[in-house]
Structure formats: structure tokens, C-alpha cells
N, C-alpha and C positions, 0 to 999 in steps of 0.2 A: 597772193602771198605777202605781199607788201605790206596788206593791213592787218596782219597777225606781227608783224617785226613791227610796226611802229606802233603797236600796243604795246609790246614789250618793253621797247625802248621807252616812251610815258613811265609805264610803271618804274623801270629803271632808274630814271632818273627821280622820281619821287622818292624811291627807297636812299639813293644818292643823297638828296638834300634833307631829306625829315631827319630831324636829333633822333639821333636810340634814343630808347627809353621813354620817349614821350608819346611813342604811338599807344592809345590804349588798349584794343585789344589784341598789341604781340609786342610785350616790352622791347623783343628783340628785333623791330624791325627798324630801317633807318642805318644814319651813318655818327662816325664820329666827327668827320671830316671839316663841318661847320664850326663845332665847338674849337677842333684843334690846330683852325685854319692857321695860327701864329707858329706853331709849331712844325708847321708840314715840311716837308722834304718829299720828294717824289717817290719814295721806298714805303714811306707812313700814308703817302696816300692813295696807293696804287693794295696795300693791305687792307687798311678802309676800306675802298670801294671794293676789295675782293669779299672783304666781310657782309659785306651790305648786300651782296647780290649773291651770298651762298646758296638759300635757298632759291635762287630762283632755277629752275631746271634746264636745261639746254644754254645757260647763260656763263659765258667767262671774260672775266678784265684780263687782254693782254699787254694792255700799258697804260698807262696814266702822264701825263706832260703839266707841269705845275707853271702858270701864267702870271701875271700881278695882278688882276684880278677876276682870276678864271682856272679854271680845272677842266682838259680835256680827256675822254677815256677813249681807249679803242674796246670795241667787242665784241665776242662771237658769240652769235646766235643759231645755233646748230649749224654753224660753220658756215655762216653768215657776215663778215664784217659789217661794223656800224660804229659811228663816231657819234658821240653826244659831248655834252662841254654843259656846265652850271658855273654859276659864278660863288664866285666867293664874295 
């Protein structure tokens, strides 16, 4: 079971750190997070990453924690906890 959650979480965090818009075949995959790391507040990036992982199915951000220079999220994977963290 283990190795079905940390594929997820991989993909997860790729979709986390890749710019929207620059993946080419799914404009919409990716976050804005990187781009708008100046501007973040933990409300703007806990949205982000909500946005980033919409499509992913059985997957939800239930919190985000903003670091100096790091971003931890918590999340459920069919109700599953797991923490992952990307830097900024």
C-alpha cells in the first residue's frame, strides 16, 4: 500500500513545484506558488496548492505552514495522512 501513496505523493509534489502554464501537454497543470513565492501568505498558498492537486482524485490539502524558505503541506490520500515540504 505504501508504494501506491508515495507515487502519489512524487506526482504531488511535481504538480506543487512545476509553473502552470508551462507544462505542455496540460496548460493547466502545476502551481502558482513558485512564481508568487514574494507574495504568499498561508491562505494564498494553501489555495495554490488546493488548485494544483484539484485534479488529482482521492487527494486533499488540509493545511499548508509557510517557512523562510520552505512550504510544508499536510494531505489526505483517501484518508491517508502524509506530509511533503518543497522549498522555495
Amino acid at each position: 500500500m505504501n508504494d501506491w501513496i508515495n507515487t502519489i505523493l512524487e506526482d504531488c509534489v511535481t504538480a506543487l513545484v512545476c509553473p502552470r502554464t508551462e507544462f505542455y501537454p496540460d496548460k493547466n497543470f502545476g502551481s502558482h506558488i513558485k512564481r508568487a513565492k514574494k507574495l504568499l501568505d498561508c491562505e494564498k498558498l494553501l489555495a495554490f496548492a488546493r488548485q494544483a492537486l484539484s485534479e488529482f482524485d482521492g487527494v486533499y490539502v488540509k493545511s499548508a505552514i509557510m517557512k523562510s524558505d520552505s512550504a510544508d503541506f499536510l494531505l489526505l490520500i483517501n484518508d491517508y495522512e502524509r506530509e511533503v515540504s518543497i522549498s522555495l
